[in-house]
C-alpha positions as CSV (number, residue, x, y, z in Angstrom):
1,X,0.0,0.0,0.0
2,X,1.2,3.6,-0.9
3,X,-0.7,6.7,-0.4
4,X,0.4,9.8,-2.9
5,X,-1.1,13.5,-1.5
6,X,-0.5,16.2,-3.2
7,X,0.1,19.0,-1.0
8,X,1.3,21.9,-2.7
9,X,1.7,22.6,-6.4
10,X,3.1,25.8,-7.8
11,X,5.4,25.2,-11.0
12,X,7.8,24.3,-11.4
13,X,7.5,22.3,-7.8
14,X,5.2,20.1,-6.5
15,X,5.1,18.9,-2.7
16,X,4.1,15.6,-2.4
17,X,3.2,13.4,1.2
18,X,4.1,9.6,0.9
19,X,2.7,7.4,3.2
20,X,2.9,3.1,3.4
21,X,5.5,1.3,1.8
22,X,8.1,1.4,-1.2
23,X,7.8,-2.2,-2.5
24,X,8.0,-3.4,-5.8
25,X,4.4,-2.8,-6.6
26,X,4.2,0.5,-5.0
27,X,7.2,1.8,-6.8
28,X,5.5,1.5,-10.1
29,X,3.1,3.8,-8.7
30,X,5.2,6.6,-7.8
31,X,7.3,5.9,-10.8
32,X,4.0,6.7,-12.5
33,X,3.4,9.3,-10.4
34,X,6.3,11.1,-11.0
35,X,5.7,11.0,-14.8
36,X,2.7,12.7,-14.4
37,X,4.7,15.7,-13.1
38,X,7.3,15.8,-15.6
39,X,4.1,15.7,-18.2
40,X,2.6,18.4,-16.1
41,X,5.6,21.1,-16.5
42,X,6.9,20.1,-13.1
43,X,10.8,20.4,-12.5
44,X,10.9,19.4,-9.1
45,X,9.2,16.9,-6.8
46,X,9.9,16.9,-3.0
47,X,8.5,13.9,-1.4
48,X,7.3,14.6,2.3
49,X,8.7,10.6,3.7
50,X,7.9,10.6,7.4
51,X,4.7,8.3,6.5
52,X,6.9,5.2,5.3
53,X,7.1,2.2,6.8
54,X,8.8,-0.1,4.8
55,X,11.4,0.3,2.1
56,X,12.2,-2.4,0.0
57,X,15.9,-1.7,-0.4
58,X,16.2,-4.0,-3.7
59,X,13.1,-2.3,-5.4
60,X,14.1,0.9,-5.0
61,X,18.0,0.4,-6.3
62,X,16.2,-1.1,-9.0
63,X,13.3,1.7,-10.1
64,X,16.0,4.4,-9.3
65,X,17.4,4.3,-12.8
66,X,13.7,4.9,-14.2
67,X,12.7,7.6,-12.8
68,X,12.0,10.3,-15.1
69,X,15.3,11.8,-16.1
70,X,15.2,15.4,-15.8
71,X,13.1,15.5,-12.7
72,X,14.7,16.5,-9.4
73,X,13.4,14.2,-6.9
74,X,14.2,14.6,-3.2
75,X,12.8,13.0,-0.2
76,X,12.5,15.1,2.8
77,X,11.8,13.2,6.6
78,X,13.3,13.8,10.1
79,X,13.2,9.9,10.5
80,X,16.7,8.5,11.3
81,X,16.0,5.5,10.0
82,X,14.4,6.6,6.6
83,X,17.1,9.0,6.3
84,X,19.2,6.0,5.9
85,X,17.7,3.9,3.9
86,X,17.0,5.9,1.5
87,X,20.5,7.5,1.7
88,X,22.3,3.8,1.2
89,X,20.0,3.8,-2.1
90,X,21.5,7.0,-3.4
91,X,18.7,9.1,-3.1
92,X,18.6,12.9,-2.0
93,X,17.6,13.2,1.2
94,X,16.9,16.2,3.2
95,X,16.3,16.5,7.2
């Protein structure tokens, strides 16, 4: 389960809360997601990550290399532990 909100959305950014887990199914939905935005004129997406639960550390290394190129993506959480996790899949995070 993953749960997308959009919470603000002023070009060329979009603020987005993520909530549930980043799994191999769920991926494809914020992979999707994220598309959207590009499509939309959007430059940037900043994902609001407190809300995970559970990252799939092998699903994520492998959807990292399809996310849309050209879109700057960062993750933004004051969680240790998703700090981390995300950080040891190469992904921009911010505290």
């Amino acid at each position: 389960m993953i749960r997308l909100t959009e919470l603000e959305r002023a070009a060329p950014r979009a603020v987005v809360k993520i909530e549930g887990y980043l799994t191999e199914s769920t991926l494809l939905v914020l992979l999707q997601t994220l598309a959207e935005y590009q499509q939309a004129g959007m430059q940037q997406v900043q994902l609001m990550a407190d809300g995970l639960q559970l990252i799939d550390h092998v699903a994520l290394e492998q959807a990292l290399p399809h996310f849309p190129p050209g879109l700057q993506v960062s993750f933004h959480t004051s969680r240790l532990v998703i700090r981390q996790l995300l950080e040891d899949c190469g992904l921009t995070v911010i505290g």
